[in-house]
N, C-alpha and C positions, 0 to 999 in steps of 0.2 A: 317446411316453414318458409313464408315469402320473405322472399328480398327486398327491402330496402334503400334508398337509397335519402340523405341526408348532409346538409351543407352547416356548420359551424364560422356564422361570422361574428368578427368583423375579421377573423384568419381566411378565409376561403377555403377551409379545409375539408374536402369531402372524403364524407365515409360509406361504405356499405354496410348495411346489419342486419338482423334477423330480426322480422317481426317480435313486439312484447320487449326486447329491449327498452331501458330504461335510458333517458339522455345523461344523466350521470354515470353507468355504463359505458357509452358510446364514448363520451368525454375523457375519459380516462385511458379505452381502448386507442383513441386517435391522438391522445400524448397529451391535450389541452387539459391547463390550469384551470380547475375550476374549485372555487371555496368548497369546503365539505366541512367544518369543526366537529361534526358531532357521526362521520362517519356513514353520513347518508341514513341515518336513523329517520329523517323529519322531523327533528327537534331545533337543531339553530336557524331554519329560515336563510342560512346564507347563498344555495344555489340556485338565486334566481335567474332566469333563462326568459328571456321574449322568442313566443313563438308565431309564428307566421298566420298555421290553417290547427283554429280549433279541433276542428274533424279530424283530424292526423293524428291525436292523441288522446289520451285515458281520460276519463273524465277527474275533475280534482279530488283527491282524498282527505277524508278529516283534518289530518296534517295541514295542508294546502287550506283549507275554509278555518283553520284557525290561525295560520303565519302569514295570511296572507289578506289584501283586504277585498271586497266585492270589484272596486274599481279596477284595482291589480290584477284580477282573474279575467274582469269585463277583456283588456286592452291587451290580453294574452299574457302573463307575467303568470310561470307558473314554478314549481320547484322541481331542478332537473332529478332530484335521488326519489322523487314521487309520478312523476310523468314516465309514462310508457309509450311508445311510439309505434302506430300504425296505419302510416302511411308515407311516403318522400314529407321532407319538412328540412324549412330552413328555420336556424333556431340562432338567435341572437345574444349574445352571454355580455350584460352589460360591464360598465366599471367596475363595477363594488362588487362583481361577483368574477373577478380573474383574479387568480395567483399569478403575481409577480413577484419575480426580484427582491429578495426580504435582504432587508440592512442587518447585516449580521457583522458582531463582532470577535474577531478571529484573535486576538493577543491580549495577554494576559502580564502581569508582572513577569519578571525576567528575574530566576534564581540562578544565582553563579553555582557551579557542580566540576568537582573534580570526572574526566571524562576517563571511564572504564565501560564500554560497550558490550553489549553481547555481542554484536558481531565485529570480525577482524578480517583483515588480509593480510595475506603472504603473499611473496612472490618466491616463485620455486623454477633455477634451472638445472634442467634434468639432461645426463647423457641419453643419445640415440641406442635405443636397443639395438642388441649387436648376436648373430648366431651364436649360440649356446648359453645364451644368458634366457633362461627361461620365465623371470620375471615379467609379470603382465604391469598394464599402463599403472595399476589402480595399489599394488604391491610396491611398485618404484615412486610414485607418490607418496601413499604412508611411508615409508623410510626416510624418505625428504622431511617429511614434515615431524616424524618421530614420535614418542609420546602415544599413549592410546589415544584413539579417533574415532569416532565412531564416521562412518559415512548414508549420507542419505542418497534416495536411488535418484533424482532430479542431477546428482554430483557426478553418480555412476554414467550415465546415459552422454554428458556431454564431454569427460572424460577424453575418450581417443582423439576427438576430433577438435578441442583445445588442442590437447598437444601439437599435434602438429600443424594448426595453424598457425599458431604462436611457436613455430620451431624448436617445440621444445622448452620454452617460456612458456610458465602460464600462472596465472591467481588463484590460489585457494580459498574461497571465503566460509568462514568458520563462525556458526553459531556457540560459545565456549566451546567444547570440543568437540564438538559435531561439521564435519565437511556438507555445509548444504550445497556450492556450486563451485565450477570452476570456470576459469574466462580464459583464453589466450592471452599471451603477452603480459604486460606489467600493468595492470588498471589500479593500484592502492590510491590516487589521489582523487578515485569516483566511487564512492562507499557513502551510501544515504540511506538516512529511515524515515519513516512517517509514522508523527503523533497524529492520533487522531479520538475527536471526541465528539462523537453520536450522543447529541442530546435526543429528545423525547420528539422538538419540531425544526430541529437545525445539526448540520453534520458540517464540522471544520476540519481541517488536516494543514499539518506544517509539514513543510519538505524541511528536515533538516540533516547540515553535513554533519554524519557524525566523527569526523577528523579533525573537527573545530567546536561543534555543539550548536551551532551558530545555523538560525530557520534561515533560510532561503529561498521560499516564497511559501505562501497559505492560497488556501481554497475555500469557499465555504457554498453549501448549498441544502436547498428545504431539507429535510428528511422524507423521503420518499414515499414512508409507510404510512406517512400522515394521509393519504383517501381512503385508510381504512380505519382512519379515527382519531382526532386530535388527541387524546390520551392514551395511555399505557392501556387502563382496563379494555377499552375500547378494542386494541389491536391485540392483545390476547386472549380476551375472548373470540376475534375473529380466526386468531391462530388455533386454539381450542377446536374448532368447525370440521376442521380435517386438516392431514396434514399436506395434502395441494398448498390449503392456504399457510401455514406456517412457511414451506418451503417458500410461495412467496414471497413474504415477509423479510424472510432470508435474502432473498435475492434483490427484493428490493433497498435493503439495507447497502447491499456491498455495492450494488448502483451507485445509491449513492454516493458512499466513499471515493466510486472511483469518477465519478463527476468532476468531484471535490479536488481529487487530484489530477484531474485533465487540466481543470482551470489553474492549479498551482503551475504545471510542468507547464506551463504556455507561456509563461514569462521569462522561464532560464531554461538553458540549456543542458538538459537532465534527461537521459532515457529511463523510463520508467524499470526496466531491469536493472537499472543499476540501485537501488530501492530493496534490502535486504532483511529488512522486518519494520514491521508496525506495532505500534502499540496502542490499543483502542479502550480508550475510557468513556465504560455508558453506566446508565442506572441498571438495576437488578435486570428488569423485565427486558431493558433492549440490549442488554448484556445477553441472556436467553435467545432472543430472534433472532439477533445478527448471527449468535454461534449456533442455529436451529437446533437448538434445545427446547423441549416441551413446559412451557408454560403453565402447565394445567394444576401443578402444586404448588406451584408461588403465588397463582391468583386468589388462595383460598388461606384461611388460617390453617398451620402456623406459615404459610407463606416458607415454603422449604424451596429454596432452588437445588438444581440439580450438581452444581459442584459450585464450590465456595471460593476454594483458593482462588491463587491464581492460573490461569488456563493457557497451553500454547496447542497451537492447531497452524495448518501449514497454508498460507496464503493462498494456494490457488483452490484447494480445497471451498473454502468459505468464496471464492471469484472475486478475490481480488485481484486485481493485471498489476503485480510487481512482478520482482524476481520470481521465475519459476521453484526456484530454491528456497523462497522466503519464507516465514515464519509470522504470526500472528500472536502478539501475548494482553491478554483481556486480564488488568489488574485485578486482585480477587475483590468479592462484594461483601459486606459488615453483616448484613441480615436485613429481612423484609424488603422493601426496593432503597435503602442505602446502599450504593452498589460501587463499583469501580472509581467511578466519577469522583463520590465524594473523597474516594481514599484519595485520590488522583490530587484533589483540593488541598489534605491534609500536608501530601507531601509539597504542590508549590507555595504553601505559604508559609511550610516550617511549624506548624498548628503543635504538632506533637513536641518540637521541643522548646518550644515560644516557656520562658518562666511567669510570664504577664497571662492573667485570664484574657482568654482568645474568644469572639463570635465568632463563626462563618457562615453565612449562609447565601448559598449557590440558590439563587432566585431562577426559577424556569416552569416549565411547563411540571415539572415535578420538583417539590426546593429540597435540599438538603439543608441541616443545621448539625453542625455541628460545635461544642463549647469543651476547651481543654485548659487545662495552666502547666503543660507541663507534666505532670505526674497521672491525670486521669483525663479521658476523651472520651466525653457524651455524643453520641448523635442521634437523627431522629427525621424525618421525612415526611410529606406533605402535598396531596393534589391542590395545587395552587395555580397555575400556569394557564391556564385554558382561560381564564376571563384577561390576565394580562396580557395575552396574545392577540386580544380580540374577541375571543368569545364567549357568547353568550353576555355580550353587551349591545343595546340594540342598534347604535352607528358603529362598531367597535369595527377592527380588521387589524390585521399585521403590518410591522414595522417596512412599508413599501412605499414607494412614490406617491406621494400623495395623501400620503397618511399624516393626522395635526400629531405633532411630537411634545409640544410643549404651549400649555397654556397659562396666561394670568389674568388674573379677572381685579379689576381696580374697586376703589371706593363706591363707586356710580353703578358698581354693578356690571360693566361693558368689558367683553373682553378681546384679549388680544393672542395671537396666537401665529406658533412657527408649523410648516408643515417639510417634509420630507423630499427633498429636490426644489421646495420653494413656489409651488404649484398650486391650482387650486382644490378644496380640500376634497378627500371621496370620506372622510373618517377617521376614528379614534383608535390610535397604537398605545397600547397600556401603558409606556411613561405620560401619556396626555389625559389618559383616565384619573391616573394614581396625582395629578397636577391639581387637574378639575375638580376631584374630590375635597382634597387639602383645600385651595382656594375657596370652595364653598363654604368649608367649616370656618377659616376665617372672617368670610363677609357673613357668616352668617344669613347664607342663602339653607345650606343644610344644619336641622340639630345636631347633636349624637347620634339620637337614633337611626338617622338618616333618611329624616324625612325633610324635604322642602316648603319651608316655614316661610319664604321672606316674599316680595311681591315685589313685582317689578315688569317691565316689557320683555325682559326674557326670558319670566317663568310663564308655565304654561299649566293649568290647572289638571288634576289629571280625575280617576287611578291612570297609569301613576302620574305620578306631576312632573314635567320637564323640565330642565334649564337649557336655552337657544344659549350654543356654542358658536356656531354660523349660519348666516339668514339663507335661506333658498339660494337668494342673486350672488352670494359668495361661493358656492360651494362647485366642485365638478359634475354633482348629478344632478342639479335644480332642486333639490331638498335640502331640509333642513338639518342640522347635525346635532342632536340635543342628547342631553346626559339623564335619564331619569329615575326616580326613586329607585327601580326595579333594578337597575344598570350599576346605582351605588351598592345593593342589598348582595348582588354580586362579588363586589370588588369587597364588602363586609364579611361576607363568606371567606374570601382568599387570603384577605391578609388576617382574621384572626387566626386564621391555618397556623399560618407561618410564625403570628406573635406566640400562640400556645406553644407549640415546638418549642421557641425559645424561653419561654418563660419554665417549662417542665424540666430541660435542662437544666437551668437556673435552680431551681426546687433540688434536684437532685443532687449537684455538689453545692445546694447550701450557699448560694452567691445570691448579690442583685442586680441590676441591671448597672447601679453606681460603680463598682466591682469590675465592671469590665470596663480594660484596660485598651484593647482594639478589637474594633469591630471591620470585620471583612465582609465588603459586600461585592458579591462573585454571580458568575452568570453572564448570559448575551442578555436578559432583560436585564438584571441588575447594575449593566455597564451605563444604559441611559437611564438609570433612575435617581431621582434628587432627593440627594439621604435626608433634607429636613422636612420636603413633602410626605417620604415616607415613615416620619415619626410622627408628624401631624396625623397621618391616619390612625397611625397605632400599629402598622406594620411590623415595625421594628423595632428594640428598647430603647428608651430617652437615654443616648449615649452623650456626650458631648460631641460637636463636631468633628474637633484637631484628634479623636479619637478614632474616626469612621475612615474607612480607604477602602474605595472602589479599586477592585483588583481586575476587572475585565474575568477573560478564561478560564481560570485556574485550573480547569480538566484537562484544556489541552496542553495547557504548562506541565502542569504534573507529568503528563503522557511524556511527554518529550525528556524533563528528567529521568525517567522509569528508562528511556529508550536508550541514554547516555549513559546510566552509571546500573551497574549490578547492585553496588551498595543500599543506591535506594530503593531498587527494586526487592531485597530485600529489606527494607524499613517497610516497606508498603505492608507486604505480608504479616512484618509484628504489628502494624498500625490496625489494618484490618482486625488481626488477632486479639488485640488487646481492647480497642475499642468499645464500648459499651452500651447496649445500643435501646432506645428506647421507643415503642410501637402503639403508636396513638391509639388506635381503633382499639387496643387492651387496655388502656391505661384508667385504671379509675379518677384520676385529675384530669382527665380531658374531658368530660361531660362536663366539670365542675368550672374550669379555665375557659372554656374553649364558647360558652354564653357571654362572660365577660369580655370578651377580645371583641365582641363583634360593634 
């Protein structure tokens, strides 16, 4: 096969590759951020690429002659997950199609917990073996520490050679009664864990002491698996393929993590071995990949995963770079893809023993709802996440530099608008969608139905019919930034997801939406969204406001409770257990609800 060779700017980054390669491919091989929402399918149009020398590459496909227009093809504009490359070529990856830097929000409410850890230290000094004393290093240890122990072999191996570096001093650290490592010398006042919570498009981690319970720095970054599909189904059926690809999947998951925690450990002074278990809350499915569990009976009814509880596995195992000794524990999942995460929510918000009817709903690339008072806990789950991230809106893109964050549109029709670092605009991050909407349905630029009824110098006649957001002259890519019928019929799709969920719980313990007492609204998209924009759409139930409380994270809060106290790690498991759970795609009231939401 011929070689290749091929330049990526405005990075300079050159690569070599084997003829028939695809530049989305190549893009990914040479580490470069490029949009992919729908997984390289040729469905979102997002990876547009200018190329240099037509001839160098595949002629356009279908795909390509229908996301793209004659002009855009004419002036080389073509899509890197559809172009194949056969010949040297320099390829230009505009604005609007780089992954950047996504504003992610890493903190959540703060629940006070009595601290009982799974893992501990001791400090043990031991006399020098002396001839006739036939006891070995690992015998004079256990007696020290007394009690059955069991030992793990990462304890054994470092064992001799603690001792006598530490003279004979050394730290035990003990997962409840399990010896996972030993340290020389007296280390008890450097014993840390890591919460962590792998969303579907975003991966956080808190460094916290667990001597105190108190975080000590966070990390957050993309989730890695997202260039093999902005959604769940997406990446398990690519997992599905074989198991290379699951293995990736895997690997790229603990990537991430450990990203996430490079950037935490760069601010304080923390060596990552001092780091003695994590605790990672995801939904069902990336619960599966990160722990390279096969996917292939959770993607179908009755959607079975392969173990329920909760899961512990040995950190380096899975390729995390903590403690070599360290431990991995994945809170158990309810059923269908309510999985970790949400439990992770129930426990930081107290959901389960709140006596007031509780909402929650963890708003993301996949939402969780969940509705309790105390005595019974409904929940229930939703693809929703992919248009409020951006996709499959036609200016839409993720919460980056340069992205409009918040919009208002006045009497006159004109509007005004915040963007992300304060720059000029490249697009629409779903709090600006979910703005745009709302506002329109007040001025009365959109019906119900959502169609664009009103006239003025910012609509634009269609199929579909636009509304101008930002003119050409304002924006960062000399285009226009417009919202259109097609874009709303999206965002109508996503939030009646989420309003049905809650409304079927509702139906089920027999409540209304007046009836509820507090509504938690959770999640990294949920932290920028404006709880009466999102009632105006019909997103969420006509709560009162002094009712509604943005809670930020609550997965990762949870995770970090789970990591502090035994107690709630067991509440997790009755909360899981008891839970009740309820699965749209069965439910004979969601064909019937789920028309009226939209």
């Amino acid at each position: 096969m011929r070689r290749l060779k091929i330049v990526f700017e405005p990075y300079g980054r050159r690569l070599e590759i084997e003829e028939g390669e695809s530049i989305l491919e190549a893009a990914r091989r040479a580490s470069i951020g490029l949009r992919s929402e729908c997984g390289g399918l040729g469905l979102c149009g997002r990876c547009r690429v200018i190329i240099d020398d037509l001839k160098a590459v595949s002629p356009p496909t279908e795909a390509e002659g229908r996301l793209l227009t004659p002009e855009e093809l004419e002036r080389g504009v073509r899509l890197a997950c559809q172009t194949r490359i056969h010949g040297d070529l320099v390829i230009n990856i505009p604005p609007e199609s780089r992954v950047e830097a996504q504003r992610i929000e890493v903190k959540g409410l703060r629940r006070a917990v009595e601290l009982e850890p799974m893992i501990w230290k001791l400090p043990l000094k031991l006399e020098r073996p002396k001839l006739g004393d036939r006891r070995g290093d690992l015998e004079r240890v256990l007696e020290a520490l007394g009690g059955d122990v069991d030992v793990e072999w990462e304890a054994y191996k470092e064992l001799a050679e603690a001792l006598r570096e530490g003279d004979w001093t050394i730290t035990a650290i003990l997962w409840g009664s399990t010896l996972i490592a030993v340290e020389p010398g007296d280390t008890t006042e450097n014993i840390y864990g890591l919460a962590v919570d792998i969303g579907t498009s975003k991966i956080v981690v808190q460094l916290v002491d667990l001597s105190t319970g108190e975080v000590i720095s966070t990390g957050a970054v993309e989730n890695p698996q997202a260039i093999h599909g902005e959604d769940i189904m997406a990446r398990m059926t690519y997992a599905m393929e074989s198991p290379e690809n699951l293995e990736e999947l895997q690997r790229l998951a603990a990537e991430g993590v450990n990203e996430a925690l490079k950037e935490a450990l760069s601010r304080v002074d923390v060596d990552a071995a001092s780091i003695y278990e994590a605790v990672v809350a995801c939904n069902t499915a990336i619960h599966h990949l990160f722990l390279g569990l096969d996917p292939r009976r959770l993607a179908v009814s009755p959607f079975t995963p392969v173990v329920r509880r909760g899961f512990k596995a040995r950190a380096w195992d899975l390729g995390l770079r903590i403690n070599r000794g360290a431990w991995v524990y994945t809170p158990p999942v309810v059923a269908g893809f309510v999985g970790g995460d949400a439990v992770a929510d129930v426990i930081a918000t107290g959901l389960h023993e709140a006596e007031e009817l509780s909402l929650l709903i963890d708003v993301g690339t996949n939402t969780e709802v969940v509705l309790g008072d105390g005595e019974e806990l409904w929940a229930s789950s939703c693809a929703s996440g992919p248009a409020f991230e951006g996709a499959h809106i036609k200016d839409g893109m993720r919460a980056v530099r340069g992205a409009i964050e918040r919009i208002w549109i006045d009497e006159n029709l004109e509007v005004r608008y915040e963007t992300i670092g304060d720059v000029k605009p490249l697009g629409l991050c779903g709090s600006a969608v979910i703005d745009a909407v709302a506002e329109m349905l007040r001025r009365g630029i959109l019906n119900p139905h959502g169609r664009i009824t009103a006239e003025g110098r910012r609509i634009k006649p269609g199929p579909p019919a636009e509304f101008v957001i930002a003119w050409s002259g304002e924006t960062a890519t000399g285009r226009e930034i417009t919202l259109t019928e097609r874009d709303v019929n999206e965002i109508q799709l996503a939030k009646a997801a989420i309003y049905t969920a809650s409304k079927i719980l509702m139906e089920r313990m027999g409540v209304e939406p007046s009836d509820i007492e507090r509504l938690y609204i959770a999640g990294a998209f949920g932290s920028y969204l404006n709880p009466e924009n999102a009632k105006e759409i019909g997103m969420i139930p006509d709560v009162p406001s002094d009712r509604i409380r943005v809670v930020g994270n609550t997965a990762v809060e949870g995770a970090r409770l789970m990591l502090l106290s035994k107690r709630l790690r067991d509440e997790a498991e009755r909360v899981a257990e008891e839970m009740r759970y309820v699965e749209l795609s069965n439910d004979p009231d969601f064909l019937t609800l789920y028309p009226r939401a939209l």
